[in-house]
C-alpha positions as CSV (number, residue, x, y, z in Angstrom):
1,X,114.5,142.1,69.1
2,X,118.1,142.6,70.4
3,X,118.8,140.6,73.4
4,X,120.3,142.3,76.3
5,X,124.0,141.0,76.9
6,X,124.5,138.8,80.0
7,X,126.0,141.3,83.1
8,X,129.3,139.3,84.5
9,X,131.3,139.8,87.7
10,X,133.8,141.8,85.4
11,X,131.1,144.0,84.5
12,X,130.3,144.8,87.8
13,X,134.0,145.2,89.2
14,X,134.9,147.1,85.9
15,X,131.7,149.9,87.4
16,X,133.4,149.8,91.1
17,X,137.1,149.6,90.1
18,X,137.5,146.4,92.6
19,X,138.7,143.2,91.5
20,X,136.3,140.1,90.3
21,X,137.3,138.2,93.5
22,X,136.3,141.3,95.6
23,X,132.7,141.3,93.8
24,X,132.6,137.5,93.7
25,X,133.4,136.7,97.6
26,X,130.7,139.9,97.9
27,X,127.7,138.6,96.0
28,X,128.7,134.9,98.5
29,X,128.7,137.2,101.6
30,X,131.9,136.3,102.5
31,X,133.8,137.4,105.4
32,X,136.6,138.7,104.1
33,X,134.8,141.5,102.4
34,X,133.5,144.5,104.4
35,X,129.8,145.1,105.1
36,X,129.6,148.5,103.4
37,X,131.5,146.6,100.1
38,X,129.1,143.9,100.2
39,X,126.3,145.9,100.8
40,X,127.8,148.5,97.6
41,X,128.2,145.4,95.1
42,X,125.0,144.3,95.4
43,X,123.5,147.3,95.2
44,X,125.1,147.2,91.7
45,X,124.8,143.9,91.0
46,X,121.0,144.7,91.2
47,X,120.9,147.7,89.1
48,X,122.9,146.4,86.5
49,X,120.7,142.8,86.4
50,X,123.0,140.8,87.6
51,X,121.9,137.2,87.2
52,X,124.3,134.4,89.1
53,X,125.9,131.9,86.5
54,X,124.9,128.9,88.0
55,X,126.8,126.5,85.5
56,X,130.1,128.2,85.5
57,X,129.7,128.0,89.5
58,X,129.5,124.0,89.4
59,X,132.2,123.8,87.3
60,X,134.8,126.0,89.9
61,X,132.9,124.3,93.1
62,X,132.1,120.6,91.2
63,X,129.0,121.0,93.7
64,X,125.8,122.2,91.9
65,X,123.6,122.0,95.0
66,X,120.8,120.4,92.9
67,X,119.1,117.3,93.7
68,X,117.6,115.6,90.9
69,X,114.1,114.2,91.4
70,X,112.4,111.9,89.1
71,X,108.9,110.4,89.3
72,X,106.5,108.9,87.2
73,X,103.2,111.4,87.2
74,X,102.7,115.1,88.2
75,X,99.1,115.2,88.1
76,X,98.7,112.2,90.6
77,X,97.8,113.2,94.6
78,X,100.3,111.3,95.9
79,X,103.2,111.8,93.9
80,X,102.5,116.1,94.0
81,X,102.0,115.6,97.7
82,X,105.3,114.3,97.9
83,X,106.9,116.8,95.4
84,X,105.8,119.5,97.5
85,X,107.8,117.5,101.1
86,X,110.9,117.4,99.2
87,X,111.1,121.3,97.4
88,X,110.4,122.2,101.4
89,X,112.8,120.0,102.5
90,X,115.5,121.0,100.2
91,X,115.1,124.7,100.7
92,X,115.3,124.1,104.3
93,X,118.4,122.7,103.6
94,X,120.1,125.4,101.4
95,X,119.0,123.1,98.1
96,X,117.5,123.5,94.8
97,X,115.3,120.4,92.8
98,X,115.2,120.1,89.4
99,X,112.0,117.7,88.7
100,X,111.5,115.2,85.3
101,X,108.2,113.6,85.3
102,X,108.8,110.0,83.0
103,X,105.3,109.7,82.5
104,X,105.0,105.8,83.4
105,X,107.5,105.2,80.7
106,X,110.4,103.4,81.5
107,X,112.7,105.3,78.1
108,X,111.6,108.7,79.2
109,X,113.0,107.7,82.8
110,X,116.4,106.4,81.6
111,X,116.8,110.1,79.6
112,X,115.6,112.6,82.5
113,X,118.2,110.5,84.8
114,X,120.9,111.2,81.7
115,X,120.1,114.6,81.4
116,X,119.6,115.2,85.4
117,X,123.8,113.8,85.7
118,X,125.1,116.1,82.5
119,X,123.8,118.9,84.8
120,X,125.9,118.0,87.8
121,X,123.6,117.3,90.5
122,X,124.8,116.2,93.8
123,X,121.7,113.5,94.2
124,X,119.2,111.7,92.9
125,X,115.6,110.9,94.1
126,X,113.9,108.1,92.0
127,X,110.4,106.7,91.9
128,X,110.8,104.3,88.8
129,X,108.1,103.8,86.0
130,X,105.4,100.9,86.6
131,X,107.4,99.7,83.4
132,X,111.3,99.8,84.7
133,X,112.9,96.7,85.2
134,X,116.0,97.6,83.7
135,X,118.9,98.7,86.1
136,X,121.7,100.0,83.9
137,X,120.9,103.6,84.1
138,X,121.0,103.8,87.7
139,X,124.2,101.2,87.9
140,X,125.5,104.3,85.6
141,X,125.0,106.7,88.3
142,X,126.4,105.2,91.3
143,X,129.2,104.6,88.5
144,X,129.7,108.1,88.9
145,X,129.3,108.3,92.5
146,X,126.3,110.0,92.2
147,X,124.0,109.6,95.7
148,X,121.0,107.5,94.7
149,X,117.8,107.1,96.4
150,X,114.8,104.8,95.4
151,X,111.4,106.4,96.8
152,X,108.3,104.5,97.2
153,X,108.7,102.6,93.8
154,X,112.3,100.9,94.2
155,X,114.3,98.8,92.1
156,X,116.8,96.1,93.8
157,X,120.1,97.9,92.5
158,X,123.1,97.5,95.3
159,X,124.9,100.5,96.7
160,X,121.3,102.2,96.6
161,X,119.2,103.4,99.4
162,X,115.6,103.2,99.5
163,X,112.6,105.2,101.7
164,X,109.4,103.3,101.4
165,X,106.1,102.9,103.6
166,X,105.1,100.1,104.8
167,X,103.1,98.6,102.2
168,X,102.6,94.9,103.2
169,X,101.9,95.7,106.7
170,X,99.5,98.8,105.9
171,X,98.0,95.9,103.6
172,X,97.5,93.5,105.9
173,X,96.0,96.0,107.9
174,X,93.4,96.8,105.9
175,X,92.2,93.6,105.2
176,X,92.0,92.6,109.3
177,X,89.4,96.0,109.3
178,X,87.3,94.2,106.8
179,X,87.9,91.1,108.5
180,X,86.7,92.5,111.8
181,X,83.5,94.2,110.0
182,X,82.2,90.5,108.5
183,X,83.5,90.3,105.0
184,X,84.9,87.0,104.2
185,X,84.6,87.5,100.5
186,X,87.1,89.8,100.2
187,X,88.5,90.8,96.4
188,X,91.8,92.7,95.4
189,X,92.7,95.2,92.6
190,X,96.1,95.5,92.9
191,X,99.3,96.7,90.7
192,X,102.0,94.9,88.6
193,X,103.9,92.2,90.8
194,X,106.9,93.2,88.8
195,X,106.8,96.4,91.4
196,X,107.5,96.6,95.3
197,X,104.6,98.4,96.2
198,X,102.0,95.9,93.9
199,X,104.1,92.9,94.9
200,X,104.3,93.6,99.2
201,X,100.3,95.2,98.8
202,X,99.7,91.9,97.3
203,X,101.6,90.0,100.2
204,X,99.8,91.8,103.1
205,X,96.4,90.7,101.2
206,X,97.1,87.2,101.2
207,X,98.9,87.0,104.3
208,X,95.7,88.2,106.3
209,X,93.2,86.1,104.3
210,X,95.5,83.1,105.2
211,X,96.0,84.2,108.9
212,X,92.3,83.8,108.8
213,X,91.8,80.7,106.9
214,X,89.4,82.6,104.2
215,X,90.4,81.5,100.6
216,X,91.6,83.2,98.0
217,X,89.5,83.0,94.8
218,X,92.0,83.5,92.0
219,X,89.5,85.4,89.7
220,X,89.5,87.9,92.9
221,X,92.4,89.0,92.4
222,X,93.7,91.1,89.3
223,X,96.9,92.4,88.4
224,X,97.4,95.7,86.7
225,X,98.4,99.3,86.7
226,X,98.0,101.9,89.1
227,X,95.4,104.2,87.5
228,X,91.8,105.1,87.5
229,X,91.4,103.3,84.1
230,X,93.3,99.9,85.9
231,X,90.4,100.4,88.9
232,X,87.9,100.8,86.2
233,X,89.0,97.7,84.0
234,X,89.4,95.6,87.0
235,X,86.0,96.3,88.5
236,X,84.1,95.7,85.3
237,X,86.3,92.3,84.9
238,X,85.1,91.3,88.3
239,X,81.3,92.1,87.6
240,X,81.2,90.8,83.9
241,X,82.3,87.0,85.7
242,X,79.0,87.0,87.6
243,X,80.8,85.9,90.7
244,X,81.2,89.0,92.9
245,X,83.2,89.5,96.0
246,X,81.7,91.6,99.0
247,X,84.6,93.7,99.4
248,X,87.1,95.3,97.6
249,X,90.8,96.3,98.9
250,X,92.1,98.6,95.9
251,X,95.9,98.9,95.5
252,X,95.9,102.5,95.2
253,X,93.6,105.6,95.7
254,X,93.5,106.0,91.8
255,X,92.4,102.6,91.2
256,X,89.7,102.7,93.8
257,X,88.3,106.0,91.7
258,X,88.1,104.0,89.0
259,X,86.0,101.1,91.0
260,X,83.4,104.0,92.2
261,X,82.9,104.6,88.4
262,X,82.6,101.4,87.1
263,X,80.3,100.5,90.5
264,X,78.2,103.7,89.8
265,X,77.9,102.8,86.0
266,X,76.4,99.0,86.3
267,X,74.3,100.6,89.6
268,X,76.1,99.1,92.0
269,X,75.9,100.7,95.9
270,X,79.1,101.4,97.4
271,X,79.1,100.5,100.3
272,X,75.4,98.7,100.8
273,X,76.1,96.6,97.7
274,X,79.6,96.4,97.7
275,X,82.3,97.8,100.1
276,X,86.1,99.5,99.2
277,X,88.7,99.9,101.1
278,X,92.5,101.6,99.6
279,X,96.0,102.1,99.8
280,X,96.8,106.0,99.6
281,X,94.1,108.8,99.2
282,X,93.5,112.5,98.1
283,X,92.5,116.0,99.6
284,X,89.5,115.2,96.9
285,X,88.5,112.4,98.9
286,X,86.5,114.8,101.6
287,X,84.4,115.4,98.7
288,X,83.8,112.0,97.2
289,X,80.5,110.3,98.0
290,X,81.1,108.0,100.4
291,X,84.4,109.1,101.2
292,X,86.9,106.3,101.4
293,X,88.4,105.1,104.0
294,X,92.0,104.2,103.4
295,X,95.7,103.6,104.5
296,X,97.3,106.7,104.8
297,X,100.9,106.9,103.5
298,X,102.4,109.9,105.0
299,X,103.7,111.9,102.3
300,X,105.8,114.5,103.9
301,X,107.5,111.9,106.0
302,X,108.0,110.0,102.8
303,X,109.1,113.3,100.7
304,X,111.6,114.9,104.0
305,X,112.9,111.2,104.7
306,X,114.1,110.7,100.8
307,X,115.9,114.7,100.6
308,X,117.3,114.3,104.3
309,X,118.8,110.3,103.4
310,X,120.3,111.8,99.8
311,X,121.5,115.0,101.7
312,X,123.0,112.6,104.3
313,X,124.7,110.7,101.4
314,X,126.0,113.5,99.7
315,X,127.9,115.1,103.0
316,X,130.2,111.5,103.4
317,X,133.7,112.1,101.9
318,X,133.9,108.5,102.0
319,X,131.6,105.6,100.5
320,X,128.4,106.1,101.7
321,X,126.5,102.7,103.3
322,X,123.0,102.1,101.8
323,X,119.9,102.8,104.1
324,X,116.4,101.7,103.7
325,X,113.8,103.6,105.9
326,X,110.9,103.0,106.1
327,X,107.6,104.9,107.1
328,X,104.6,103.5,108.8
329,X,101.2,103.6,107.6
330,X,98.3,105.2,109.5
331,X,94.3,103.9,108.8
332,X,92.0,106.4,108.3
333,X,88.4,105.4,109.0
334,X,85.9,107.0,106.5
335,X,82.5,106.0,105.0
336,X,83.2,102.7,103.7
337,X,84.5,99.6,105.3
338,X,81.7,99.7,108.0
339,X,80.1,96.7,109.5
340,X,78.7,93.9,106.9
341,X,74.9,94.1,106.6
342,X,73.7,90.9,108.4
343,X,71.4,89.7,105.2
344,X,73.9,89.9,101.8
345,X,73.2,92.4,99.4
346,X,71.0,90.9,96.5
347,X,71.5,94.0,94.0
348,X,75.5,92.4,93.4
349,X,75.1,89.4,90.7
């Protein structure tokens, strides 16, 4: 099959016997050009299939008005919850996002952020692998003084600005609810250290155990991913060492999925036998007996806050200053974390 050749500006002033200018400043709606010639051009432009040339317009305007977003998982609630904040966000503002998903892996990242600067886009909105602990790429970018913004998962680069919730503080947070409910044998699931949002998660755990004087029992606390199977693994660690904890604070919504299987697998009752609390959560979570309680992290604040901070960047003719903002956590009380049962359960081993 014969494609159909491309229509052009020329085409289209060739059909009206104006000049390209005339049908160029017309299909921008620019003031110079009457209403009824506006109206006229793109009345043609339309009939003829006139499809804006997008590429050859960066390369008059050196502006693409694309923001390049990167992030490690599609399919995950948070990170499409977020996805969704910043395409609003950026149509609000007159901009267009073209999205990479790395897949958790750090070489897949470092190509998508190559590919997303070759296109000319104005920004960039990062949330790095659980993998990345390489910086070069993204010294490469500011390089090219290319706006940069870290999101939720951050790497320390200077002359970058970050949006992030507060992690240790919605950690510590939930750990003073279970506190407050009785449980003193409290274990946590948490992500790779090597990460901001596993290492200040982390922080807020132990700095509200200590706060209360309740230890720390190193084979309660595991370091992994952030996915189901990293909840899953963990649990399962915890139960094979015959030494259970009472309560559970998992480091993400994901991981705390894959607790509730692993409980539900070896019969354990969650939260009679054993209770959960976690960091994030899921429009599925409504559905999920018992529905967790969590700490929310608003993900339209989080999404808006990382376009409006690049957008900000990319409107300073001169060096920009880094920012970091930060967005506060909510709790959200569901079925689990309620008050400790005054005898302890005998089904957990």
């Amino acid at each position: 099959m014969n494609r159909k050749p491309h229509v052009t500006l020329s085409d289209i002033a060739r059909q009206l016997n104006v000049s390209k200018v005339t049908v160029s400043k017309a299909l921008r709606g620019h003031p110079d050009i009457s209403r009824e010639t506006t109206s006229l051009v793109k009345k043609v432009a339309e009939e003829l299939g006139y499809t804006p040339n997008f590429a050859a317009r960066n390369l008059s305007s050196r502006k693409s008005n694309t923001i390049g977003v990167v992030v490690p998982k599609i399919a995950h609630f948070f990170f499409s919850s977020v996805i969704e904040a910043i395409y609003d966000e950026a149509f609000n503002n007159n901009y267009d996002i073209a999205l990479t998903v790395s897949q958790e892996n750090a070489e897949r990242e470092k190509k998508h952020v190559e590919t997303l600067m070759a296109m000319r886009v104005d920004g960039l909105i990062v949330s790095i692998t659980q993998e990345t602990r390489d910086s070069a790429i993204f010294e490469k970018v500011l390089s090219r003084n290319i706006p940069l913004v870290f999101m939720d998962r951050v790497l320390p680069v200077d002359g970058t600005s970050q949006v992030t919730v507060d992690d240790k503080g919605g950690a510590a947070q939930a750990i003073e609810l279970a506190i407050s409910n009785g449980y003193r044998k409290i274990a946590h699931i948490g992500g790779y250290k090597e990460i901001n949002i596993g290492k200040n998660r982390y922080e807020g755990y132990v700095e509200a155990m200590k706060k209360h004087g309740l230890p720390i029992e190193p084979d309660w606390v595991i370091h992994g991913g952030f996915g189901e199977d990293d909840g899953y693994q963990g649990f399962m660690k915890l139960y094979k060492s015959g030494h259970m904890p009472e309560f559970i604070f998992a480091v993400t919504y994901p991981v705390a999925l894959g607790i509730y299987a692993a409980a539900s697998e070896v019969g354990v009752r969650i939260p009679d036998d054993l209770d959960v609390i976690c960091f994030g959560s899921a429009s599925i979570n409504k559905f999920l007996k018992p529905a967790l309680t969590y700490i929310d992290q608003p993900t339209d604040n989080l999404g808006r806050a990382a376009v409006d901070l690049v957008l900000e960047h990319i409107g300073e003719t001169e060096e920009y200053e880094p920012k970091h903002v930060e967005v506060q956590t909510v709790l959200v009380m569901r079925d689990t974390c309620i008050k400790k049962k005054a005898a302890p359960a005998a089904a957990v081993k």
